[in-house]
VEXDREN-2710 file (C-alpha; in Angstrom, 1 decimal):
% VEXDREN-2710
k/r/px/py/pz
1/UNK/26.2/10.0/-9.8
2/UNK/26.4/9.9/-6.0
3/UNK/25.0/7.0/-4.3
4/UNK/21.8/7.2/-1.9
5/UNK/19.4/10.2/-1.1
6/UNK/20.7/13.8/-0.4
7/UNK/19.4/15.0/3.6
8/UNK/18.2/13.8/6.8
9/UNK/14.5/12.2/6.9
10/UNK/13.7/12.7/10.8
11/UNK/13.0/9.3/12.1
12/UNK/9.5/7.8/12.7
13/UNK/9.2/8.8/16.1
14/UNK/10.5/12.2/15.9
15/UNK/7.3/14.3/14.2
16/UNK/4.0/14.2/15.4
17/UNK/1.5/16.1/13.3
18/UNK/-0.5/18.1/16.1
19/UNK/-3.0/20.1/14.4
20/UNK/-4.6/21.2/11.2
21/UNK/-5.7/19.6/8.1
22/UNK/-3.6/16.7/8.7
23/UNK/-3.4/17.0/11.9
24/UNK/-7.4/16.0/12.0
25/UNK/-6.6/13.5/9.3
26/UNK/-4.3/11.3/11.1
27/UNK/-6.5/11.8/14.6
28/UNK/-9.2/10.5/12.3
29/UNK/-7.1/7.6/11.2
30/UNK/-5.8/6.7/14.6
31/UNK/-8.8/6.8/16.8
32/UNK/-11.6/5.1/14.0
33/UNK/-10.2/4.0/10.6
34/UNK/-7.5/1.3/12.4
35/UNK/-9.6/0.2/14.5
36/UNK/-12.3/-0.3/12.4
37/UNK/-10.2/-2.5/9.9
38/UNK/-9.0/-4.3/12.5
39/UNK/-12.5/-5.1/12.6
40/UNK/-13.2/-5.8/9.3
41/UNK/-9.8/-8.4/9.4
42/UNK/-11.0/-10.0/11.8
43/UNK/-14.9/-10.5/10.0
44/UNK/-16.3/-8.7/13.1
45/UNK/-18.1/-5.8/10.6
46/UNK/-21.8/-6.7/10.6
47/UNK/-23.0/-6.9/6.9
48/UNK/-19.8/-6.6/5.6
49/UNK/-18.1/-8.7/2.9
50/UNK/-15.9/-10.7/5.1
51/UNK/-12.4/-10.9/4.9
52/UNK/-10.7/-13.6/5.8
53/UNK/-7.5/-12.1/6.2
54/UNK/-6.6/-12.7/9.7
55/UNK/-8.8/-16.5/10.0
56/UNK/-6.1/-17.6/6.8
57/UNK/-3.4/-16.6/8.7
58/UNK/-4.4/-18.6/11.9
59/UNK/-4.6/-21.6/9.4
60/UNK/-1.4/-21.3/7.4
61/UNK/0.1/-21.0/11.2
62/UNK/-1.9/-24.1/12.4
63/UNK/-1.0/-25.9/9.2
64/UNK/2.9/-25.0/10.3
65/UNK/2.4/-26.2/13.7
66/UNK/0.6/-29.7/12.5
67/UNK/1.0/-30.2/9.4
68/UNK/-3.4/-30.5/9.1
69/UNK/-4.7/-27.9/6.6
70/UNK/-7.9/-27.3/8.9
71/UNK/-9.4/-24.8/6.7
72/UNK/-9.1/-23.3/3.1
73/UNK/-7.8/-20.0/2.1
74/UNK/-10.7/-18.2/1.2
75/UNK/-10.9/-14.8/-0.5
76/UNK/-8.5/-12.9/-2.9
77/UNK/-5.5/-14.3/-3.9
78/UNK/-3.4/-11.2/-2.6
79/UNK/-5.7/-11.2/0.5
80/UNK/-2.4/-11.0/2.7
81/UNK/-1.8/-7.4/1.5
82/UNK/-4.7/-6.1/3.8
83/UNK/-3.0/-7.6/7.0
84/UNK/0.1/-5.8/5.8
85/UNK/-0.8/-2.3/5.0
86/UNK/-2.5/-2.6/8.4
87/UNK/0.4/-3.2/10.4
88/UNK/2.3/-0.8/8.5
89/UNK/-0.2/2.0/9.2
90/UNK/-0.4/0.6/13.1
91/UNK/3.5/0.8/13.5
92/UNK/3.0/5.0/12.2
93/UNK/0.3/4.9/14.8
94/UNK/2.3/3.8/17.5
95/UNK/5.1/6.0/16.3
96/UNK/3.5/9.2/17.3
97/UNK/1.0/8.0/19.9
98/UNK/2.6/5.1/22.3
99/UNK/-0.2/2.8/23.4
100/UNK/0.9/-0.2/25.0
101/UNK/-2.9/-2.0/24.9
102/UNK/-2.6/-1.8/21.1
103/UNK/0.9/-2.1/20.8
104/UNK/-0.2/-5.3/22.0
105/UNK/-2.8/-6.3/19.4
106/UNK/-0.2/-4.9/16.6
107/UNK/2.4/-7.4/18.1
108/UNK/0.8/-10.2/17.9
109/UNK/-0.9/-10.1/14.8
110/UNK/2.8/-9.3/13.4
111/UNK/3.9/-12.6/15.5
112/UNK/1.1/-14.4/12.9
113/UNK/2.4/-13.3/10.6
114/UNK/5.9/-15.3/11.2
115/UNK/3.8/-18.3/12.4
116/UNK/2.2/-18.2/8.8
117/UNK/5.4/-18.3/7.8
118/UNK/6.7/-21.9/6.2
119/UNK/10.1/-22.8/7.3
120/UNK/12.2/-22.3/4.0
121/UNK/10.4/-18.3/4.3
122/UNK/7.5/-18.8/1.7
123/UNK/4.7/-16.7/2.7
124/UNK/1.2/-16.3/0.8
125/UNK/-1.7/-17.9/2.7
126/UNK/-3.1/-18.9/-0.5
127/UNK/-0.6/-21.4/-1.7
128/UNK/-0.1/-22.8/2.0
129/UNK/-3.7/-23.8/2.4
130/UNK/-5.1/-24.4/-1.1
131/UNK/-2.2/-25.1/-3.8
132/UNK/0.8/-25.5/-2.5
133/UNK/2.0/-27.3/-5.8
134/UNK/1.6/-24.2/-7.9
135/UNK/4.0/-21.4/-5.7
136/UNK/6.0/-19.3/-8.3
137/UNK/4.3/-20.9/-11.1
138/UNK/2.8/-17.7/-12.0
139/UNK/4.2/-14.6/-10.8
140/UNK/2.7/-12.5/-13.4
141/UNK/-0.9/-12.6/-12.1
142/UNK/-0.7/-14.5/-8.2
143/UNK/0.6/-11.5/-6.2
144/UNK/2.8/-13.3/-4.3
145/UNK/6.1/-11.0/-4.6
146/UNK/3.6/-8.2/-4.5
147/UNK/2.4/-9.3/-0.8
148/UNK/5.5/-9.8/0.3
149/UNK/6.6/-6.4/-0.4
150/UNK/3.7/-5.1/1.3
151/UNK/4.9/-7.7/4.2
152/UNK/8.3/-6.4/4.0
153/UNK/7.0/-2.4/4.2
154/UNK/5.1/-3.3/7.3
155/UNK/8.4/-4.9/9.0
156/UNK/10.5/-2.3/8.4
157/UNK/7.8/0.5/9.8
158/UNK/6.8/-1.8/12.9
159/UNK/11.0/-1.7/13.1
160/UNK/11.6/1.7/12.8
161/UNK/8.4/2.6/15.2
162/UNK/8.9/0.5/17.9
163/UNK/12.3/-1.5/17.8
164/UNK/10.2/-4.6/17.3
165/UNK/12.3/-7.1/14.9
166/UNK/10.5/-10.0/14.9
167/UNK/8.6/-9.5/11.9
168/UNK/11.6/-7.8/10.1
169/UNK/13.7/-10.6/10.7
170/UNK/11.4/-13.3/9.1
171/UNK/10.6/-10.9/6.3
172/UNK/15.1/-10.8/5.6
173/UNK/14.0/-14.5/5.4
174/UNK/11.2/-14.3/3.3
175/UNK/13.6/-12.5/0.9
176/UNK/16.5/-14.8/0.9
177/UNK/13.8/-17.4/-0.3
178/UNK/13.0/-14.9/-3.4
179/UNK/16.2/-14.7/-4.2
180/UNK/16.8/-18.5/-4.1
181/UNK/14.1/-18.8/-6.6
182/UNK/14.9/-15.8/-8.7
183/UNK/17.7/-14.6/-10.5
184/UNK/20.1/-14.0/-12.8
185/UNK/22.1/-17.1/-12.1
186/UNK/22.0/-20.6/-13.2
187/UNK/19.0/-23.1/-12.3
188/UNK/16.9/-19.7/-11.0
189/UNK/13.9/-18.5/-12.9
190/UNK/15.2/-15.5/-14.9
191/UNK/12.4/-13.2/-14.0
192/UNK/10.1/-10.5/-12.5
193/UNK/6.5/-10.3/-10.3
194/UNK/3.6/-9.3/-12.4
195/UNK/2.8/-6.4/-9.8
196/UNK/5.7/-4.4/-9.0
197/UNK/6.1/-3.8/-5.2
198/UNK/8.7/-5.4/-4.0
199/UNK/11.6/-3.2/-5.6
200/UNK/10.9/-0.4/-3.1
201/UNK/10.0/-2.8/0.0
202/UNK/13.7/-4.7/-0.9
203/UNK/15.3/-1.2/-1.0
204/UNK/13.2/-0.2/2.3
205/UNK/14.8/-3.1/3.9
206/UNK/18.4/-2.4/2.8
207/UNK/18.3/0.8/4.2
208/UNK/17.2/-1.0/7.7
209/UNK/19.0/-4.2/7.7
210/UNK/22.3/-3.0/5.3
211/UNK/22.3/-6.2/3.6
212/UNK/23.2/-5.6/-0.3
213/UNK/21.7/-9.0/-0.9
214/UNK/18.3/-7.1/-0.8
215/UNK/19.6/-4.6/-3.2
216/UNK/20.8/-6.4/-5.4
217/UNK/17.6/-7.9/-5.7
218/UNK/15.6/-4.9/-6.0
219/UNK/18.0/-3.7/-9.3
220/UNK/18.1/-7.2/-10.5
221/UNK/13.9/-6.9/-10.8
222/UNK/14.1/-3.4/-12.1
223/UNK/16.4/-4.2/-14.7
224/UNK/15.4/-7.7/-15.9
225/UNK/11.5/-6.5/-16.7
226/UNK/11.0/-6.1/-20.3
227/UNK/13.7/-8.4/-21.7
228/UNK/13.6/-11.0/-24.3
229/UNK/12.5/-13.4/-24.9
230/UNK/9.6/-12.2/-22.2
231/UNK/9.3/-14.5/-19.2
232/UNK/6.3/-13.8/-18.5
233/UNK/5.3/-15.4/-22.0
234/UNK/7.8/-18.1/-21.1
235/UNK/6.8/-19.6/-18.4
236/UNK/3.0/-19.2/-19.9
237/UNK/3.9/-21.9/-22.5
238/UNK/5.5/-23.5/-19.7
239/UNK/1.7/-24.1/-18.1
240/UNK/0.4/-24.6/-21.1
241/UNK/-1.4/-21.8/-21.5
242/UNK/-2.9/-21.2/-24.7
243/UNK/-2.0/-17.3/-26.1
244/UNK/-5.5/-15.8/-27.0
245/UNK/-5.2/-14.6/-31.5
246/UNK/-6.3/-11.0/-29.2
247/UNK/-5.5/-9.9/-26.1
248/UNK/-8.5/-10.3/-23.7
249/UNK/-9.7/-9.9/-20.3
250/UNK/-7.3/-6.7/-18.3
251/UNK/-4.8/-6.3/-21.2
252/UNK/-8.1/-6.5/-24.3
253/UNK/-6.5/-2.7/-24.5
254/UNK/-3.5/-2.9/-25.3
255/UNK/-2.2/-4.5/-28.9
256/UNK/1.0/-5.4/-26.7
257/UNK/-0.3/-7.5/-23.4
258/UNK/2.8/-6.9/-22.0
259/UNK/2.5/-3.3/-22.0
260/UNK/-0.5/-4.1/-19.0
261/UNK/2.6/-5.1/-17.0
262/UNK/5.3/-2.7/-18.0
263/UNK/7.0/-5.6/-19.5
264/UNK/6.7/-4.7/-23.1
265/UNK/10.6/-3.3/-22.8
266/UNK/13.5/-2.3/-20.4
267/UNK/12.6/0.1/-18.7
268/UNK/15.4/2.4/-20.2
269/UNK/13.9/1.9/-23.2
270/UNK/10.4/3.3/-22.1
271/UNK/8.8/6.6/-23.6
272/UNK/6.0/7.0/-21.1
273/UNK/4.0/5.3/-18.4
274/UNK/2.0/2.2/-20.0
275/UNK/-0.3/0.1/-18.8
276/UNK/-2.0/-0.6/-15.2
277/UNK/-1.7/2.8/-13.3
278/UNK/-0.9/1.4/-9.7
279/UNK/1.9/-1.1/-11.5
280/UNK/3.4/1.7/-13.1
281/UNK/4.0/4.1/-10.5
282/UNK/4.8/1.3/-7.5
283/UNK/7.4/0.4/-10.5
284/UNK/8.5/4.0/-11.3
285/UNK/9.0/5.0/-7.5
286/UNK/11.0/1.2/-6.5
287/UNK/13.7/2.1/-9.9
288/UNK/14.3/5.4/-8.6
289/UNK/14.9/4.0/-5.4
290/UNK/17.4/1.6/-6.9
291/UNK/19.0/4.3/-9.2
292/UNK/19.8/6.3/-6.0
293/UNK/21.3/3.6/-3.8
294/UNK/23.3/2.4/-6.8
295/UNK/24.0/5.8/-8.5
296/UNK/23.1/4.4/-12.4
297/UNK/22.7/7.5/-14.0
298/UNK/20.5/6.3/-16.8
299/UNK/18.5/4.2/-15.1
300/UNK/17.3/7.7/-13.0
301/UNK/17.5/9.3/-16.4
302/UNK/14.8/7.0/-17.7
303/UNK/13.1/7.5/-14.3
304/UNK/13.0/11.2/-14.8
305/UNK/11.4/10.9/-18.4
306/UNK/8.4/8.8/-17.1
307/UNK/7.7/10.9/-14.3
308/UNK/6.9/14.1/-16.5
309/UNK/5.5/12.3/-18.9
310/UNK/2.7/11.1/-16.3
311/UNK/2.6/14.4/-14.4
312/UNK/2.8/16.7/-17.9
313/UNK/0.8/14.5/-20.2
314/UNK/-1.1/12.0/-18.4
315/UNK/-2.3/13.6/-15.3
316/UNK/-5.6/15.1/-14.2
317/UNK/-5.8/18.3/-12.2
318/UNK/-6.9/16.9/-9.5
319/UNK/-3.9/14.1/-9.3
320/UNK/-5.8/11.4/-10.5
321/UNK/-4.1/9.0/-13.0
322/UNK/-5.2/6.2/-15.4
323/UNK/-7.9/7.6/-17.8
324/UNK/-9.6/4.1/-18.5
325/UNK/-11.3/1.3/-16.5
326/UNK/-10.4/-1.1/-19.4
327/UNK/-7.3/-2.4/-17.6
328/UNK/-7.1/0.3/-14.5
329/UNK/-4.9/2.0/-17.2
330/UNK/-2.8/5.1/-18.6
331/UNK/-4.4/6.0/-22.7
332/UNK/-2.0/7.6/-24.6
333/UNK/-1.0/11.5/-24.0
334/UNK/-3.5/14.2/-23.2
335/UNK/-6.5/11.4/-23.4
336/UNK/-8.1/12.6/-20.0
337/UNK/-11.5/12.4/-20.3
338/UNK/-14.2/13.1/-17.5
339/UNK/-16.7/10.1/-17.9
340/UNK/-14.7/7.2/-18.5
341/UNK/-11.7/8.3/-15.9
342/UNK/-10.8/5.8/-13.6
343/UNK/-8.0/7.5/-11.1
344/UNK/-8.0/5.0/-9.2
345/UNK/-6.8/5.9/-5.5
346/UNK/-3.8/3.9/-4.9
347/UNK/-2.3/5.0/-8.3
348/UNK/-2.3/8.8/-6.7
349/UNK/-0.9/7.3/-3.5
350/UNK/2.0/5.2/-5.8
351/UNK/2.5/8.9/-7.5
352/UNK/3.1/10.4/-4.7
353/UNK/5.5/7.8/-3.6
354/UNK/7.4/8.4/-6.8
355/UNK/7.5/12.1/-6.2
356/UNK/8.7/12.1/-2.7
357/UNK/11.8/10.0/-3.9
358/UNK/12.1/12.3/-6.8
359/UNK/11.8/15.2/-4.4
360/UNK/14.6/13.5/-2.1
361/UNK/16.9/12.8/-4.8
362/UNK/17.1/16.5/-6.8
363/UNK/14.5/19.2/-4.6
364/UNK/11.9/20.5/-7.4
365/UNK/9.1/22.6/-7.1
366/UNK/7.3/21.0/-9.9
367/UNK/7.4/17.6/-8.0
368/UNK/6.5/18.9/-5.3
369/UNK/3.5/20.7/-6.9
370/UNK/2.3/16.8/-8.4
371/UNK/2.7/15.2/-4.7
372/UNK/1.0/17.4/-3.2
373/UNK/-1.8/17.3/-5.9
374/UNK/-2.2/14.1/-5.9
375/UNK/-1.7/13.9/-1.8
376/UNK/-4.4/16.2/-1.3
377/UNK/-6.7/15.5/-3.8
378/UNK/-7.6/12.1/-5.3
379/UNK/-5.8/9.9/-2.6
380/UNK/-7.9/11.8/0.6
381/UNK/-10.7/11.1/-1.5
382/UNK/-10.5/7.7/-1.2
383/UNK/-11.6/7.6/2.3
384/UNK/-14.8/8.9/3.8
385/UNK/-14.9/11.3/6.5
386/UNK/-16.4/8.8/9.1
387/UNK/-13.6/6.4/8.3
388/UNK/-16.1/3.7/7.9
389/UNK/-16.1/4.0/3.4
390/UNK/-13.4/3.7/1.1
391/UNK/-13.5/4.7/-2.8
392/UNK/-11.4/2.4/-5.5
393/UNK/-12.0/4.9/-7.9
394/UNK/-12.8/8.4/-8.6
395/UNK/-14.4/9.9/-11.5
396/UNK/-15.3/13.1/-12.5
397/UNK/-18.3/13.0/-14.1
398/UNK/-21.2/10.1/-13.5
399/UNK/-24.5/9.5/-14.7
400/UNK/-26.8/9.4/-11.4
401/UNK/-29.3/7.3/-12.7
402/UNK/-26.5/4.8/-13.8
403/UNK/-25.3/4.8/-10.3
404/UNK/-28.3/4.1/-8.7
405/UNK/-28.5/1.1/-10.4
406/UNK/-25.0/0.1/-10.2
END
C-alpha cells in the first residue's frame, strides 16, 4: 500500500478553537486545569495526595550534577508520566494562546527534564534515585518505555508549538539508548515494554526529526510482541521469579497472563482486543501508525480487524471500553454489563487515538462515529467541570450506599 497518511493536518499553531462546546472546554483547560496541576506537581495542593513528580526530578538532576542521591524517589513507579502529559498539554496551550510568563514555567520544567536525564539518555527518576541496578530488568511491569513515550509526545508538541528543541533533542537521545538495549540484533534483549506507548511516541518523533532509526524501532516493538518463546516469561525466570500454578493479581482473569499484555500472540495473529483496555488501544493506535509509515498491508489488515471488533462488539454506547475492573480489562464479545463496567477514561482517550489514525488513513464515517463517541462522552467525563476532579473510571450503574462507604 502507499506509505504515510493521506492529507494535510494543519499545524499546531494554525487552529484555535474560539467558541462553543470546545471552545469552553479548552478555555476551561487553559485558564484552571494547567495551572492547577502544575500545582498539584509541584505538592502545592493543600490536602492533596502529593506528588512528587517535579521534587524527583530536581533529585535525579542533582544526582547528575553531584553524583549525591540527596533524596529518594518517592511515589509511583511511572510517576514521570504526569510531568509529561503536562508539558504536552502546555505546549497545545501555548500553541493557540502565546504567553511568554508561562512559556517560561513550561521551559524550564522541560530543561528538568534533560537535567534528569543521565548521560548515556536513561530517563525514569525511579531507577536514578532508588535502584539503579535494576533498569530494564523488568519492562513488563516498570513503565519505563511507557514514560518515555509519554516524554517523547511531550517533546515533539513543545517542538511543534513553540520551536523549542531542547527537550526533543534529549528525548532522540533517550531513544538511541532504547534501541542500544533493545532489539533484534545480537547481545540486545529481544523484546517489548509491558505498556505499549512508545510505538506511537517513536513514530511521533520520525515524523519531526525524519530519523528511520525511530521507526524502525516503533515496527520492531509492534512486531516482536507475542513471539515465542515469550520474553516476558524469559526474562521472569531470568529474576527468578517463581510462575504462580494460577494466574494472580491483574492477569487472575485471564487463563493466558499474557493475554493482560497483548503478548499472548503477534499481533497478526490477534482476533480481537484482549486484555488491559488502555494497553490495547495505546497498542492498536502506535501499529497503525507503523503500518502507514511502512505501508505493510497486513499488519493494517490486522489493525482494521481489532478496531471493529472493539467498536462493534466490545464497546458501550457511550464510548466507554473494558467491561471489568478485574484487570482494567476487555470480557469477551457483547459482555457489557452496567454494574461491573469499568471504562476507564484513558482507554476512551487511547480509542480515539486509534480512530483518528484510522480516520487519516481510509476517511470512514463509522470511525468517525466511535471517536466522536468516545471523545464526547466517557473521556470529557473524566474531568470535572471546575477542573479541580478527575474520574479513573466510569460506570453506569452504582450502588449509592456502596459509594458512600467506599
Amino acid at each position: 500500500m502507499e506509505k504515510g497518511y493521506k492529507g494535510n493536518i494543519p499545524g499546531r499553531t494554525d487552529v484555535r478553537i474560539l467558541g462553543g462546546f470546545w471552545g469552553e472546554y479548552t478555555r476551561r483547560v487553559r485558564d484552571l486545569v494547567i495551572p492547577y496541576q502544575w500545582e498539584a506537581l509541584n505538592d502545592r495542593i493543600p490536602g492533596a495526595e502529593p506528588s512528587h513528580c517535579i521534587a524527583n526530578m530536581e533529585a535525579a538532576a542533582e544526582y547528575n550534577r553531584t553524583g549525591v542521591r540527596s533524596q529518594p524517589f518517592q511515589g509511583m513507579v511511572f510517576q514521570d508520566s504526569d510531568l509529561a502529559k503536562w508539558l504536552e498539554a502546555a505546549a497545545y496551550r501555548l500553541a493557540a494562546y502565546p504567553d511568554p510568563e508561562f512559556q517560561k514555567t513550561v521551559f524550564d520544567a522541560a530543561d528538568l527534564v534533560v537535567a534528569a536525564m543521565e548521560p548515556d539518555g536513561y530517563l525514569q527518576t525511579h531507577f536514578t534515585l532508588n535502584h539503579p541496578e535494576q533498569k530494564w530488568t523488568n519492562v513488563r511491569d516498570w513503565h519505563e518505555m511507557y514514560c518515555a513515550g509519554h516524554m517523547m509526545e511531550a517533546a515533539v508538541a513543545l517542538y511543534e508549538s513553540t520551536g523549542n528543541r531542547n527537550l526533543l533533542d534529549a528525548m532522540h537521545r533517550n531513544a538511541r539508548h532504547i534501541a542500544s538495549v533493545f532489539g533484534p540484533e545480537e547481545g540486545k534483549r529481544q523484546g517489548y515494554p509491558g505498556h505499549p506507548e512508545i510505538e506511537l511516541a517513536l513514530v511521533r518523533m520520525y515524523g519531526a526529526l525524519g530519523d528511520p532509526e525511530l521507526l524502525k524501532l516503533a515496527a520492531y516493538f509492534v512486531n516482536e510482541r507475542g513471539s515465542k518463546p515469550s520474553f516476558f516469561d524469559k526474562v521472569a525466570e531470568e529474576r527468578g521469579e517463581i510462575k504462580p500454578a494460577r494466574p494472580a493479581g491483574h492477569t487472575a482473569a485471564f487463563k493466558d497472563p499474557l493475554q493482560y499484555f497483548q503478548a499472548h500472540k503477534p499481533i497478526r495473529e490477534q482476533e480481537g482486543v484482549e486484555g488491559h483496555s488502555v494497553r490495547a488501544l495505546y497498542l492498536l493506535a502506535g501499529a497503525i501508525d507503523v503500518a502507514a509509515e511502512t505501508g505493510d498491508d497486513s499488519l493494517l489488515e490486522a489493525c482494521e480487524r481489532l478496531f471493529d471488533n472493539c467498536v462493534d462488539r466490545r464497546m458501550y454506547v457511550t464510548g466507554g471500553v473494558g467491561s471489568q475492573h478485574h484487570g482494567e480489562s476487555f470480557t469477551f464479545d457483547y459482555d457489557l454489563p452496567n454494574d461491573t463496567v469499568y471504562a476507564e477514561t484513558c482507554a476512551s482517550i487511547a480509542l480515539a487515538f486509534a480512530a483518528q489514525r484510522m480516520l487519516r488513513r481510509s476517511p470512514r464515517g463509522r470511525v468517525a462515529d466511535a471517536l466522536e463517541r468516545a471523545l464526547y462522552n466517557t473521556a470529557v467525563a473524566g474531568m470535572s467541570l471546575d477542573g479541580t476532579k478527575f474520574f479513573y473510571v466510569n460506570p453506569l450503574a452504582v450502588w449509592p450506599e456502596g459509594s458512600e462507604k467506599a
